[in-house]
TORKOL-4160 file (C-alpha; in steps of 0.2 Angstrom, whole numbers, padded with zeros to 4 digits, m for minus):
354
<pt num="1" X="0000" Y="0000" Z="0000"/>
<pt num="2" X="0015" Y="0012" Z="0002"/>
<pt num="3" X="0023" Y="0009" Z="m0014"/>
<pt num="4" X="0006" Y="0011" Z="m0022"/>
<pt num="5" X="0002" Y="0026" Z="m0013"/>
<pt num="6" X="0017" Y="0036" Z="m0018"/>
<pt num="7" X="0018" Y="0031" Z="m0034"/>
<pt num="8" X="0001" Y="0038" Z="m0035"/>
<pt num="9" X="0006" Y="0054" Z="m0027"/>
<pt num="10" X="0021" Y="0056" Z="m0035"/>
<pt num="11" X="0012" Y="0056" Z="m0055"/>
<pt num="12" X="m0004" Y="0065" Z="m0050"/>
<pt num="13" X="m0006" Y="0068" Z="m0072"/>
<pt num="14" X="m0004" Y="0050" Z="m0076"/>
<pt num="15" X="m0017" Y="0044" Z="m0064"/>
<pt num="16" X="m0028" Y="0056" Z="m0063"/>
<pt num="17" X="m0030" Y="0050" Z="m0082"/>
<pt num="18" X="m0035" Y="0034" Z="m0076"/>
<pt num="19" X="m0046" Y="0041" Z="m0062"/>
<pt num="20" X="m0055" Y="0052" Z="m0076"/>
<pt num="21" X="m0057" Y="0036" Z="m0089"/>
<pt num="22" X="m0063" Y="0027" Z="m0074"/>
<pt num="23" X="m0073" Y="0039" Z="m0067"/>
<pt num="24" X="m0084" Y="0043" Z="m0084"/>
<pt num="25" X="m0086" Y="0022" Z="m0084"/>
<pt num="26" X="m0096" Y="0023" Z="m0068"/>
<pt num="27" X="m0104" Y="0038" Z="m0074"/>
<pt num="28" X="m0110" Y="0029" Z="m0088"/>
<pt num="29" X="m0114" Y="0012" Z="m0079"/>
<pt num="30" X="m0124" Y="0023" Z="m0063"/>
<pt num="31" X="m0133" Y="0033" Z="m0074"/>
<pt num="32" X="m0141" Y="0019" Z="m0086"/>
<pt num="33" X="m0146" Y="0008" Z="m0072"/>
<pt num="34" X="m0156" Y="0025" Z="m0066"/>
<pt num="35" X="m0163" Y="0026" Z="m0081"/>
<pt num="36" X="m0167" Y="0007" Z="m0082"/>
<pt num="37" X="m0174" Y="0008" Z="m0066"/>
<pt num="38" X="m0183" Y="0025" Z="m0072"/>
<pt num="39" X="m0192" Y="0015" Z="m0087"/>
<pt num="40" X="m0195" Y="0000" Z="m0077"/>
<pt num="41" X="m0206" Y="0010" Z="m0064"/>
<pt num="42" X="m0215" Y="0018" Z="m0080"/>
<pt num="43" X="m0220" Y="0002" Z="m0084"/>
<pt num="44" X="m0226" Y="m0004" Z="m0067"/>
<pt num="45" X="m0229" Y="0007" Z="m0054"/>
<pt num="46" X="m0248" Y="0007" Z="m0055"/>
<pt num="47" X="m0248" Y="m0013" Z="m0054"/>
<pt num="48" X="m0235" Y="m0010" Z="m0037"/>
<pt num="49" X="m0246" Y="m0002" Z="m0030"/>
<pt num="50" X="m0261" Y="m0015" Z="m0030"/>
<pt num="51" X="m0248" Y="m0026" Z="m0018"/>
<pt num="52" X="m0256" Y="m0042" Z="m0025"/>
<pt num="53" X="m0250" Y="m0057" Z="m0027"/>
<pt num="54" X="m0258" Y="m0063" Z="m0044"/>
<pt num="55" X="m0271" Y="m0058" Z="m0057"/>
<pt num="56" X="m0282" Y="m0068" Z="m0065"/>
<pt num="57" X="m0288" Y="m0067" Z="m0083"/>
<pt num="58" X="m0293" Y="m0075" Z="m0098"/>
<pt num="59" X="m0283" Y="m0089" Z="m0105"/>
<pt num="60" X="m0284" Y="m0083" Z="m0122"/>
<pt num="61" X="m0276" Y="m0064" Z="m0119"/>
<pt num="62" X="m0261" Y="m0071" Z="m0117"/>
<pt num="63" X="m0255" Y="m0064" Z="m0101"/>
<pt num="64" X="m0263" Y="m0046" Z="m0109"/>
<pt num="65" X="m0275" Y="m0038" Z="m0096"/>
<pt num="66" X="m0280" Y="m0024" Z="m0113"/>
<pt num="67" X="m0285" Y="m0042" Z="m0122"/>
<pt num="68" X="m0295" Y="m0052" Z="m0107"/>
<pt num="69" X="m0310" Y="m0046" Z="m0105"/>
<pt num="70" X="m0325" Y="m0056" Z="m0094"/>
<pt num="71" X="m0340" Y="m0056" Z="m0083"/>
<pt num="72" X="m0340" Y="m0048" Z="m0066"/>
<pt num="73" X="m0350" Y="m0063" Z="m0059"/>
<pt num="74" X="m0334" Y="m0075" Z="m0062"/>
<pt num="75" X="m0327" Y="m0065" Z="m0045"/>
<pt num="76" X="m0338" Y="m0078" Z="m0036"/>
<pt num="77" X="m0328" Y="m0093" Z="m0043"/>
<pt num="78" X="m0310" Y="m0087" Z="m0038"/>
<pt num="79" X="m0304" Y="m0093" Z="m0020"/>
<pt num="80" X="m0291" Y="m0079" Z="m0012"/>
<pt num="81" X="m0291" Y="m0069" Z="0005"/>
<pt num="82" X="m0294" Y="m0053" Z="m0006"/>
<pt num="83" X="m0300" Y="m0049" Z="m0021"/>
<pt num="84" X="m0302" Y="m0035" Z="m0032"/>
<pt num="85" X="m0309" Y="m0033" Z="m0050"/>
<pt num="86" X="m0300" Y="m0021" Z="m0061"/>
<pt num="87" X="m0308" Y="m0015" Z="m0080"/>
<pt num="88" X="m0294" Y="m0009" Z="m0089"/>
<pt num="89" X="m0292" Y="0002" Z="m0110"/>
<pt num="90" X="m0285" Y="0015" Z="m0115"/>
<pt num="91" X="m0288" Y="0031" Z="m0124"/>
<pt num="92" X="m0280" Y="0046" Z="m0126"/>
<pt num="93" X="m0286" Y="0061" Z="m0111"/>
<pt num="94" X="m0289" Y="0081" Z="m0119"/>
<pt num="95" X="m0294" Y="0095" Z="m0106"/>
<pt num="96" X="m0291" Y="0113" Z="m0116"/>
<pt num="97" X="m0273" Y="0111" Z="m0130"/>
<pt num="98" X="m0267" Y="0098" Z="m0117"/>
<pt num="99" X="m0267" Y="0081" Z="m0123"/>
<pt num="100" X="m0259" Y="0064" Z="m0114"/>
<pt num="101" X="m0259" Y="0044" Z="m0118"/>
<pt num="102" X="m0271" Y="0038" Z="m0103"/>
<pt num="103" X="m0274" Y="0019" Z="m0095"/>
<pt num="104" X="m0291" Y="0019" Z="m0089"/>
<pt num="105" X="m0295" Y="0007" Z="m0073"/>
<pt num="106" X="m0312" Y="0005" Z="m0068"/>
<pt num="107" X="m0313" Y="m0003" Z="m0051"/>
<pt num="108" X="m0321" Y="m0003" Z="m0034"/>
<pt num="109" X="m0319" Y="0010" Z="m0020"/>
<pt num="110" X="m0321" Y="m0001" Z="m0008"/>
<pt num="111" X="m0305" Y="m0014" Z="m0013"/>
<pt num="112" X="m0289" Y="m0015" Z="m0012"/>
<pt num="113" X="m0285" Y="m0007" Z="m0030"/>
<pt num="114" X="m0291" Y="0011" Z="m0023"/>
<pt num="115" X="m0275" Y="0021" Z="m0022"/>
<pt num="116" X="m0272" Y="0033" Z="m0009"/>
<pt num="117" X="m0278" Y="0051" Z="m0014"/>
<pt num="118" X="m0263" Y="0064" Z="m0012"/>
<pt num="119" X="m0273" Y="0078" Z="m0019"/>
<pt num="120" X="m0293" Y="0081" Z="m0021"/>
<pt num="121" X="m0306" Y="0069" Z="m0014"/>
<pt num="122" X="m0308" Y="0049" Z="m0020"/>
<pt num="123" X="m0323" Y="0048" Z="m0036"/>
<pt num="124" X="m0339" Y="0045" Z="m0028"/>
<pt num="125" X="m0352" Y="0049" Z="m0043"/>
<pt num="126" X="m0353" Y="0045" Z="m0060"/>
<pt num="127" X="m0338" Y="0050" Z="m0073"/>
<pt num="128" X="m0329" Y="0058" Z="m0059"/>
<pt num="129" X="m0309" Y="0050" Z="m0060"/>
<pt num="130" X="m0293" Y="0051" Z="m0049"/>
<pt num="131" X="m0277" Y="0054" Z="m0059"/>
<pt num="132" X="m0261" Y="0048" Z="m0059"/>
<pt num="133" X="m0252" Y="0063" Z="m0052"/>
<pt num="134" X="m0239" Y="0062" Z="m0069"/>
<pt num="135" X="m0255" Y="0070" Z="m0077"/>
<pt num="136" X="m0249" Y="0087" Z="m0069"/>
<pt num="137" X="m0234" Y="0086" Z="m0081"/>
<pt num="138" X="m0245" Y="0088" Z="m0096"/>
<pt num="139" X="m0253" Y="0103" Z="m0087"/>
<pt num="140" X="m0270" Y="0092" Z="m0081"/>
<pt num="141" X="m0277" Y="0100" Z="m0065"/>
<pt num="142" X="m0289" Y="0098" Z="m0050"/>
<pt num="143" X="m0308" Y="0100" Z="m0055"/>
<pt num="144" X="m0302" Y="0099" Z="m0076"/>
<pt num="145" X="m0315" Y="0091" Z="m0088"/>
<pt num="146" X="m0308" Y="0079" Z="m0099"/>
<pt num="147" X="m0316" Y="0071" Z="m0116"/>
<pt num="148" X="m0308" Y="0055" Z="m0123"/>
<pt num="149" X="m0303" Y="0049" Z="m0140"/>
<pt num="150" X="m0315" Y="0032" Z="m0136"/>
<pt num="151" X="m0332" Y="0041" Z="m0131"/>
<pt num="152" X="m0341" Y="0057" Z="m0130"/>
<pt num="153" X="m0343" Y="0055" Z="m0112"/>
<pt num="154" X="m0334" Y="0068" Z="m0100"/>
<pt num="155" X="m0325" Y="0064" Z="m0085"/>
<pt num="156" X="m0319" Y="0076" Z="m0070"/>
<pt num="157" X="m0304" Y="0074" Z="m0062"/>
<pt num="158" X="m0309" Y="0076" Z="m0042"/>
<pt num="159" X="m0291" Y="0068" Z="m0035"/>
<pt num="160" X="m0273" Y="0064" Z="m0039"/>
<pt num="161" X="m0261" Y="0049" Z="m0032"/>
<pt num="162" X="m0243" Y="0047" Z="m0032"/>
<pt num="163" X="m0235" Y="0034" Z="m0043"/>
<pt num="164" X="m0248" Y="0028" Z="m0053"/>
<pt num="165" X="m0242" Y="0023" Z="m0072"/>
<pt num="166" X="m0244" Y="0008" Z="m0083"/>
<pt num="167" X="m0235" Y="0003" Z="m0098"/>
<pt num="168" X="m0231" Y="0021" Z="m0098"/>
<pt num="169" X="m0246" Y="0029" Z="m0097"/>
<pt num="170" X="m0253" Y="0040" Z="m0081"/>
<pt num="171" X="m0267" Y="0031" Z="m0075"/>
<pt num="172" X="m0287" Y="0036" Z="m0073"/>
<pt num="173" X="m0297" Y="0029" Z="m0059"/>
<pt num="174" X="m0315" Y="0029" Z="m0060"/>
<pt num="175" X="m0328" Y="0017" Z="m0052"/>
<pt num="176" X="m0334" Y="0002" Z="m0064"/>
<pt num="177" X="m0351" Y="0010" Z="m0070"/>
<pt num="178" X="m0344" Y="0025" Z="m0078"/>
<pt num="179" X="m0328" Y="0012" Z="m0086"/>
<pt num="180" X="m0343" Y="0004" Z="m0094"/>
<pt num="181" X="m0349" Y="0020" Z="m0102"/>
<pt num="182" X="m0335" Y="0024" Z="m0109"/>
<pt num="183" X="m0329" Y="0008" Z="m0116"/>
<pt num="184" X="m0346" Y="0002" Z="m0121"/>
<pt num="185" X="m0357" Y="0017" Z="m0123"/>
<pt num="186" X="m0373" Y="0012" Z="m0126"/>
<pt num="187" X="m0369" Y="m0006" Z="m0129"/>
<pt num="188" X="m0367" Y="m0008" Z="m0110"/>
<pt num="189" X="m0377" Y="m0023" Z="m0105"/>
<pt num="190" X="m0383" Y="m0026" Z="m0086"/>
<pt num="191" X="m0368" Y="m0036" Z="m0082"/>
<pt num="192" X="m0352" Y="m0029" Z="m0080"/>
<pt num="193" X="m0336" Y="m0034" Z="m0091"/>
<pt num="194" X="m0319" Y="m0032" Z="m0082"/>
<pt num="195" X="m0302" Y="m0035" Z="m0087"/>
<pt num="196" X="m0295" Y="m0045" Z="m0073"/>
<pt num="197" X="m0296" Y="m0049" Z="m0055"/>
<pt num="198" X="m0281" Y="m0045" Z="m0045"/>
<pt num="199" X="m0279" Y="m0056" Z="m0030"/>
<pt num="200" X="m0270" Y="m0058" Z="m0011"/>
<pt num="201" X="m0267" Y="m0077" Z="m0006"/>
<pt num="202" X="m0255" Y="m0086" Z="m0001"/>
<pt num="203" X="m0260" Y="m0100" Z="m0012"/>
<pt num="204" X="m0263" Y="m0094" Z="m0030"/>
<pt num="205" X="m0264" Y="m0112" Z="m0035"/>
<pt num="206" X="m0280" Y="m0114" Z="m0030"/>
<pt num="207" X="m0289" Y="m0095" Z="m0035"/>
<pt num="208" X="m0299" Y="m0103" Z="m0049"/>
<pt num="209" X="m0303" Y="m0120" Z="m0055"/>
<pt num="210" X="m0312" Y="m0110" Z="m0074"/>
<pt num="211" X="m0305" Y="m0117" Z="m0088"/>
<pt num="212" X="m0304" Y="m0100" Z="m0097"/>
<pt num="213" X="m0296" Y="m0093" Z="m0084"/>
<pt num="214" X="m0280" Y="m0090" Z="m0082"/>
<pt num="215" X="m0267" Y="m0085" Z="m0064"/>
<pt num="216" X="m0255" Y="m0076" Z="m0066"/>
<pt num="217" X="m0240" Y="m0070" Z="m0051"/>
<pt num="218" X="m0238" Y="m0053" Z="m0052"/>
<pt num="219" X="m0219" Y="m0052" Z="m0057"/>
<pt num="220" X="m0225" Y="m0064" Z="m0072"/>
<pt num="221" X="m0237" Y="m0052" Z="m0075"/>
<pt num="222" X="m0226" Y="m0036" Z="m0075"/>
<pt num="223" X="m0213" Y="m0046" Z="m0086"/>
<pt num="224" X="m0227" Y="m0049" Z="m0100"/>
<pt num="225" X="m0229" Y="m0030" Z="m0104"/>
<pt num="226" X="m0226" Y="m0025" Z="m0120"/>
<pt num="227" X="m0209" Y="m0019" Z="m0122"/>
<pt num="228" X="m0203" Y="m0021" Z="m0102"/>
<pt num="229" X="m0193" Y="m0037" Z="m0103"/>
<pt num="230" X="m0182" Y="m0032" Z="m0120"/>
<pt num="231" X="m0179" Y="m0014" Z="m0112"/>
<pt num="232" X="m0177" Y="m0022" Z="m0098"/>
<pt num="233" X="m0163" Y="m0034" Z="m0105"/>
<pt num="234" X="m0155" Y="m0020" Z="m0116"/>
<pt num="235" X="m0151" Y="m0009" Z="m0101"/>
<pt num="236" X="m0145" Y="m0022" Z="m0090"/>
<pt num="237" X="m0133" Y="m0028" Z="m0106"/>
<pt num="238" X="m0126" Y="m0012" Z="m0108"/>
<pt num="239" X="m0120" Y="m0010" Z="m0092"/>
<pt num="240" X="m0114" Y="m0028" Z="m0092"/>
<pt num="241" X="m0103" Y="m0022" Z="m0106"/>
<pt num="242" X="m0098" Y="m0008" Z="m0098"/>
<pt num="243" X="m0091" Y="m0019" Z="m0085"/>
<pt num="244" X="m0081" Y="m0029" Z="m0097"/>
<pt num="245" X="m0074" Y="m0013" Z="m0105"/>
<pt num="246" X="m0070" Y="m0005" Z="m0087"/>
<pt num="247" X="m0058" Y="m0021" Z="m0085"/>
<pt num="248" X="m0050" Y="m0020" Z="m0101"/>
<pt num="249" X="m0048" Y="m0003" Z="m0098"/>
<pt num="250" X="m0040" Y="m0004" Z="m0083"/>
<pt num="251" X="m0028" Y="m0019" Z="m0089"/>
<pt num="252" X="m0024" Y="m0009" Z="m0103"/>
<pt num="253" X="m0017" Y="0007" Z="m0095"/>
<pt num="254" X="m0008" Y="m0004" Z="m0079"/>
<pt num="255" X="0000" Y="m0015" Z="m0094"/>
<pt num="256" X="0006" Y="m0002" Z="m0102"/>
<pt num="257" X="0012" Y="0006" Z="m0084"/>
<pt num="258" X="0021" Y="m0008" Z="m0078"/>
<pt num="259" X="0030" Y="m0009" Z="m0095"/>
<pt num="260" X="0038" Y="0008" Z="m0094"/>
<pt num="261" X="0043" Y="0004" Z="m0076"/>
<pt num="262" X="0050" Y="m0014" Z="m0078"/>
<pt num="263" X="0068" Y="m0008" Z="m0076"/>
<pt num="264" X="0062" Y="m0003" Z="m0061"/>
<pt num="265" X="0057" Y="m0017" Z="m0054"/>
<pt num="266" X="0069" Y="m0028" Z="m0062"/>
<pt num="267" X="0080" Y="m0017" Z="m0049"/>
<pt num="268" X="0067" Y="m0020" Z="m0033"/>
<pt num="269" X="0071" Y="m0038" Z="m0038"/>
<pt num="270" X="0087" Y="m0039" Z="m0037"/>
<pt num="271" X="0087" Y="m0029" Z="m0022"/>
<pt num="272" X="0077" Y="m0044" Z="m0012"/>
<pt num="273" X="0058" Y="m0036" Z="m0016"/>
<pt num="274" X="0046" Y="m0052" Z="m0018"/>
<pt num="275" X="0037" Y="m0051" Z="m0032"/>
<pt num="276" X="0023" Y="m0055" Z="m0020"/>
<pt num="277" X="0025" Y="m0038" Z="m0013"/>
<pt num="278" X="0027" Y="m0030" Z="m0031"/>
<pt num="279" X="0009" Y="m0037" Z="m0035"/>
<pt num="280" X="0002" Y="m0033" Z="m0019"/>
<pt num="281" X="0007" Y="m0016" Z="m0024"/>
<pt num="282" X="m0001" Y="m0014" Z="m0039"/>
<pt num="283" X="m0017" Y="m0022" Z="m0035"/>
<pt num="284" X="m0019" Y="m0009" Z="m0020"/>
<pt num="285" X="m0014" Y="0003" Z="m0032"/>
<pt num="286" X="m0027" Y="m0003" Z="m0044"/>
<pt num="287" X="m0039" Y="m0002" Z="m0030"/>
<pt num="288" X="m0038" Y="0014" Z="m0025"/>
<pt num="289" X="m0040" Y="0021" Z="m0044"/>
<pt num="290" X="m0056" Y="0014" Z="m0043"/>
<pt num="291" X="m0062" Y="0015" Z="m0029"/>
<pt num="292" X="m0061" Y="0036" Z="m0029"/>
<pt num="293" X="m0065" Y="0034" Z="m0050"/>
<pt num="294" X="m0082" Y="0026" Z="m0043"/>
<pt num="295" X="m0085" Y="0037" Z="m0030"/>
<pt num="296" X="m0084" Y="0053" Z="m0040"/>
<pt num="297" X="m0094" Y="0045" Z="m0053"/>
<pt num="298" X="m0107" Y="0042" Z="m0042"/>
<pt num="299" X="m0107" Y="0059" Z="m0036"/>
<pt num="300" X="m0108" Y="0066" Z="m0051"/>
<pt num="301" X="m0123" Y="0053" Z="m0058"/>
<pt num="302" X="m0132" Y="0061" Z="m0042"/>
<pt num="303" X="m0130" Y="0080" Z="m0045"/>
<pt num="304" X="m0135" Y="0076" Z="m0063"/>
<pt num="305" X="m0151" Y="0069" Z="m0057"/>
<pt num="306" X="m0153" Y="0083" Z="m0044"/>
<pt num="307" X="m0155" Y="0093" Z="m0061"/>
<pt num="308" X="m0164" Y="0084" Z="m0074"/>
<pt num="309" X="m0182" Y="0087" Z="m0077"/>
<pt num="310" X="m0195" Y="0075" Z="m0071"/>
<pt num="311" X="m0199" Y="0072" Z="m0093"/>
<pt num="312" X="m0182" Y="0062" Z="m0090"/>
<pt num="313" X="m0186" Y="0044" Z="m0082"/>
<pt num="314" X="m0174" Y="0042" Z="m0070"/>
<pt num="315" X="m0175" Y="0033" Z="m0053"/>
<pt num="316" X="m0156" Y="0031" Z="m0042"/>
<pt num="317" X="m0159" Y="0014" Z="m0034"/>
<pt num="318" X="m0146" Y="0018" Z="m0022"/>
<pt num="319" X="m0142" Y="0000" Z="m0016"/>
<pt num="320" X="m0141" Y="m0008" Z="m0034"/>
<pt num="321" X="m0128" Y="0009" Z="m0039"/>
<pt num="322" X="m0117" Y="0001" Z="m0024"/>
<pt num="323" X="m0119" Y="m0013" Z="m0030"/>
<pt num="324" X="m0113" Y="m0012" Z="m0047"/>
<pt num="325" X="m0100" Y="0002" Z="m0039"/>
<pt num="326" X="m0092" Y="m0014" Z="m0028"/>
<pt num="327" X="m0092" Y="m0024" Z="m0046"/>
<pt num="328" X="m0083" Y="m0009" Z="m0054"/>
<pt num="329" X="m0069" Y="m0011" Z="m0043"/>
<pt num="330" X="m0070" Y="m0028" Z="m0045"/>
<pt num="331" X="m0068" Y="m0031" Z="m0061"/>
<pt num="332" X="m0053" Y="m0016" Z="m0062"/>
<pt num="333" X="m0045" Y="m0027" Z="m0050"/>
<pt num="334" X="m0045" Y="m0042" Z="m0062"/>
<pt num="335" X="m0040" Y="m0030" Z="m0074"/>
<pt num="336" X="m0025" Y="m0029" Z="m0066"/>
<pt num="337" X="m0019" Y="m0049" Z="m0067"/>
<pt num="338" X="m0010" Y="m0047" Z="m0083"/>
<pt num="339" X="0001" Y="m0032" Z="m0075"/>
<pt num="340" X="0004" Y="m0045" Z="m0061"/>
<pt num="341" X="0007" Y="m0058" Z="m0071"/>
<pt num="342" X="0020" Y="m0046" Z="m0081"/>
<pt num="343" X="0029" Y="m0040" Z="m0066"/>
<pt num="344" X="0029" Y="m0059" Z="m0060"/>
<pt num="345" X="0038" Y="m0067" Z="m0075"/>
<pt num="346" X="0051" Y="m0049" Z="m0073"/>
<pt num="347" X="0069" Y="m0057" Z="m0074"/>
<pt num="348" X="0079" Y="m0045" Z="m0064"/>
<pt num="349" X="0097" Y="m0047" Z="m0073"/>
<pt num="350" X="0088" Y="m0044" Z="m0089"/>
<pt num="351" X="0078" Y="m0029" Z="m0084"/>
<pt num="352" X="0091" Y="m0019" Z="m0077"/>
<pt num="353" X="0101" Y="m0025" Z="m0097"/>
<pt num="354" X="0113" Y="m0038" Z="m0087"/>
């Protein structure tokens, strides 16, 4: 540690060089995983909220709660500690010049679906709605009237909730009648038609014994979203590959140090040094490159985020960030095995020209 340490002191230029390339990796890798975690949250944070173990729905949607589509009455047939029925379309929401995608949910006060209202009052009438709260982005207010791309009926916004998306698109709670009117119009019959029914058991097994019906686990669920699992996967391979280019990094720069220095410790050799020592010396050298590369480029990923606007969708996990941080430092150290072998197979008589 004190032969790394003073080498490091004693060529600030060179290794502040390093410290910057492995600084701007971390950057890189910290800020895609917030904005992996940012686009998975898009995606999901409506069906987090509902805390539910499964959901049930046709077998023939495919996993799709847009394609299942079903009676109400089929909520008698499913066996769970808790159950609530969820209607679910979409349909493009205009109040004045402003204009936003929408996913409508028509559900029940009364069950466990019914976010928790941050702004406003719950809906307690007909084509009365409580908005995701990303709605205020778009410039939707309190006490707006909003028309639909799907139906002439109007709806009111009387409330707001916090994180309440899905596939992207703030959501719209309303009660099940008024879902009816604007999916059906006139065509709605006396029996209400639902797109699923999300449940809370500890045995999801046994929730339904209908052919046509299918139950799926939550995560399942979330993973079937159109477009979640290939983003998803791209993200998380990106940053995999930063990883493996951090390393060659690394093992480029250090191969290219201990090079330049092998007359030097061809001498430390001759001298009595162990090359034990030697590679101890530059895997704690190593170590502390990338340790205070990581840290500043976590610091920076977090003042970024401090200033980027809430269009961009980023969310800092900060466990996984120190997570993939310990893994930066990591796979610098393996970076550094070829340098060590290098400064292994060092013949001292030949490196000082004997």
């Amino acid at each position: 540690m004190f032969l790394a340490w003073n080498e490091i002191i004693k060529n600030k230029l060179r290794f502040t060089l390093i410290i910057g390339v492995l600084m701007l990796v971390a950057y890189l890798v910290f800020f895609l995983s917030g904005l992996a975690s940012g686009l998975a949250s898009l995606n999901r944070e409506a069906v987090d909220k509902w805390d539910a173990d499964a959901i049930v729905l046709t077998e023939e949607s495919d996993q799709s709660l847009t394609q299942s589509s079903f009676g109400s009455d089929a909520v008698d047939t499913i066996d769970a500690d808790e159950t609530a029925v969820l209607g679910q379309l979409n349909a493009i929401a205009q109040t004045g010049d402003e204009k936003a995608n929408v996913s409508i949910f028509g559900i029940n006060s009364d069950e466990f679906i019914m976010p928790e209202i941050t702004e406003g009052k719950e809906f307690t009438g007909a084509n009365q709605v409580v908005a995701g709260d990303a709605l205020k982005d778009d410039g939707f207010k309190l006490g707006d009237t909003i028309s639909l791309s799907s139906t002439e009926e109007k709806l009111e916004i009387v409330g707001f909730t916090d994180e309440a998306r899905f596939n992207a698109a703030p959501v719209l709670y309303t009660d099940l009648d008024t879902f009816e009117q604007v999916k059906f119009g006139e065509a709605a019959g006396s029996e209400s038609q639902i797109s699923g029914v999300a449940v809370r058991t500890d045995d999801i097994s046994g929730v339904t014994n209908e052919e046509d019906l299918a139950v799926i686990e939550t995560e399942t669920f979330i993973e079937s979203l159109p477009g979640y699992t290939a983003q998803s996967l791209t993200l998380n391979f990106m940053i995999y590959f930063l990883f493996a280019i951090s390393s060659v990094i690394v093992a480029i720069f250090l191969y290219v140090l201990t090079v330049q220095k092998i007359s030097m410790f061809g001498v430390m050799k001759a001298q009595g040094i162990p090359s034990g020592y030697l590679a101890r010396s530059v895997i704690a050298q190593t170590a502390i490159l990338a340790a205070v590369g990581v840290v500043v480029g976590l610091g920076l990923t977090l003042l970024t985020g401090a200033f980027l606007p809430s269009a961009v969708p980023v969310a800092f996990d900060i466990p996984t960030m120190l997570i993939y941080g310990l893994v930066l430092i990591v796979v610098a150290i393996l970076g550094a095995v070829f340098s060590v072998l290098t400064i292994v197979k060092i013949d001292p008589l030949k490196a000082i020209g004997g």
